[in-house]
C-alpha positions in Angstrom: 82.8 9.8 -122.1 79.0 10.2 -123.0 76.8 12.3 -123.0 72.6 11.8 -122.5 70.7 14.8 -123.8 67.3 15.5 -120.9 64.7 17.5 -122.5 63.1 20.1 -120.2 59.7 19.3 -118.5 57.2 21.4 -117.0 59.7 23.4 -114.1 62.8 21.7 -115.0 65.4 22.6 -117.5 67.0 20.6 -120.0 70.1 19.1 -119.3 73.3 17.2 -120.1 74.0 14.3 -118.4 77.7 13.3 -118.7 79.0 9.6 -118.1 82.6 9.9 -117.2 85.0 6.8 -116.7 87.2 6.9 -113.9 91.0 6.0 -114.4 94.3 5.5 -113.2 94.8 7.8 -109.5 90.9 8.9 -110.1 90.1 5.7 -108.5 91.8 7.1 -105.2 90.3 10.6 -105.3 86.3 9.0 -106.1 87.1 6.0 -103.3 87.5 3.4 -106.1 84.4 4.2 -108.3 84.0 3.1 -112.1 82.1 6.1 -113.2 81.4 10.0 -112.6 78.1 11.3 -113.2 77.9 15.3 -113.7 74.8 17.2 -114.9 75.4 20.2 -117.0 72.2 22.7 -117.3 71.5 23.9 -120.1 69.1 27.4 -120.4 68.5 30.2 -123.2 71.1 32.1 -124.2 72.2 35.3 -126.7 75.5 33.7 -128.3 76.8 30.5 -129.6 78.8 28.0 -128.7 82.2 26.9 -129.9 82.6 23.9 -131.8 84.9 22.8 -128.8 82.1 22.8 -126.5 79.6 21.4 -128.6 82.1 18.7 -128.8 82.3 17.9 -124.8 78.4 18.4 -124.4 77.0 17.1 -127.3 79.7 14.1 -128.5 79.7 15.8 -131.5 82.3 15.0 -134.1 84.7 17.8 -135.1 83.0 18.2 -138.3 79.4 17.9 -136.8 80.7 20.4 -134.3 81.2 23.0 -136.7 78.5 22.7 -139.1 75.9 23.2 -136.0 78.6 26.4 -134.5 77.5 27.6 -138.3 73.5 26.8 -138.0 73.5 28.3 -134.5 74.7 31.7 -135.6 71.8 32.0 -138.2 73.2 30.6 -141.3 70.9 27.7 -143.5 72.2 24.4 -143.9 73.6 25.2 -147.4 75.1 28.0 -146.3 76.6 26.0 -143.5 78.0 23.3 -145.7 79.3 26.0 -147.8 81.4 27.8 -145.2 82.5 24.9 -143.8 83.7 22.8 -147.2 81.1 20.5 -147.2 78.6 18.9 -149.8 75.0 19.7 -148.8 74.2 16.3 -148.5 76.7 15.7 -146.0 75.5 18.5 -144.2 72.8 17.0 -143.7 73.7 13.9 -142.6 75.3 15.6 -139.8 72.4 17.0 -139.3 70.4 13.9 -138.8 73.2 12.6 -136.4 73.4 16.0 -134.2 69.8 15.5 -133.9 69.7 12.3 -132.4 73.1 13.1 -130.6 70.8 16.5 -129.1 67.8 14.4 -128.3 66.1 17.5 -130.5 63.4 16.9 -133.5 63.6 20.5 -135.4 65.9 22.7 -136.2 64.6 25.0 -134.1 65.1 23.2 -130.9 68.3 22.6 -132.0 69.5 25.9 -132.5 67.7 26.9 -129.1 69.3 24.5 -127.2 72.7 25.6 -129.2 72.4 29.1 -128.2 71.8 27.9 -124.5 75.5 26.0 -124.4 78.0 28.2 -123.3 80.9 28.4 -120.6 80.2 29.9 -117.2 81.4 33.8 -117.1 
């Protein structure tokens, strides 16, 4: 699986674009295709997300998922790395990569687009 991070433009929202290889009896339900393409919206939100769906939006390593779970509900990157049983410098590292894995700049967008990545009610 992959996922493609779409930063919102002027009357669209940011999304997720998933990439998701086809297998086995999948071939016979998607009439032989190689690949499934789903789109996952993503919006502003009140709460954060579990390091379990960061993982399936974002590709996010388990340890990458939980250090942005910690940024996301308001705590600093050493506090983070802290909580987590981290060195700071490996927190951010992690960082860096859930940056680029986001397709965000700051760590404001990225805790925007964080609190926007929930399940459906």
């Amino acid at each position: 699986m992959r996922s493609i991070p779409v930063p919102a433009r002027k009357g669209r929202p940011a999304l997720i674009v998933h990439l998701l290889p086809l297998r086995g009896a999948a071939h016979d339900i998607f009439s032989g295709a190689d690949i499934l393409v789903a789109a996952t919206v993503v919006g502003i939100g009140a709460t954060g997300p579990s390091p379990s769906i960061l993982s399936g939006l974002f590709d996010l390593t388990p340890a990458e998922a939980r250090l942005a779970t910690a940024l996301a509900s308001g705590r600093s990157v050493q506090e983070a790395a802290i909580e987590i049983g981290i060195a700071v410098k490996s927190a951010r590292t992690y960082l860096e990569r859930i940056h680029r894995k986001t397709g965000t700049n700051r760590q404001s967008q990225l805790m925007a687009l964080l609190k926007s990545a929930r399940p459906f009610p």
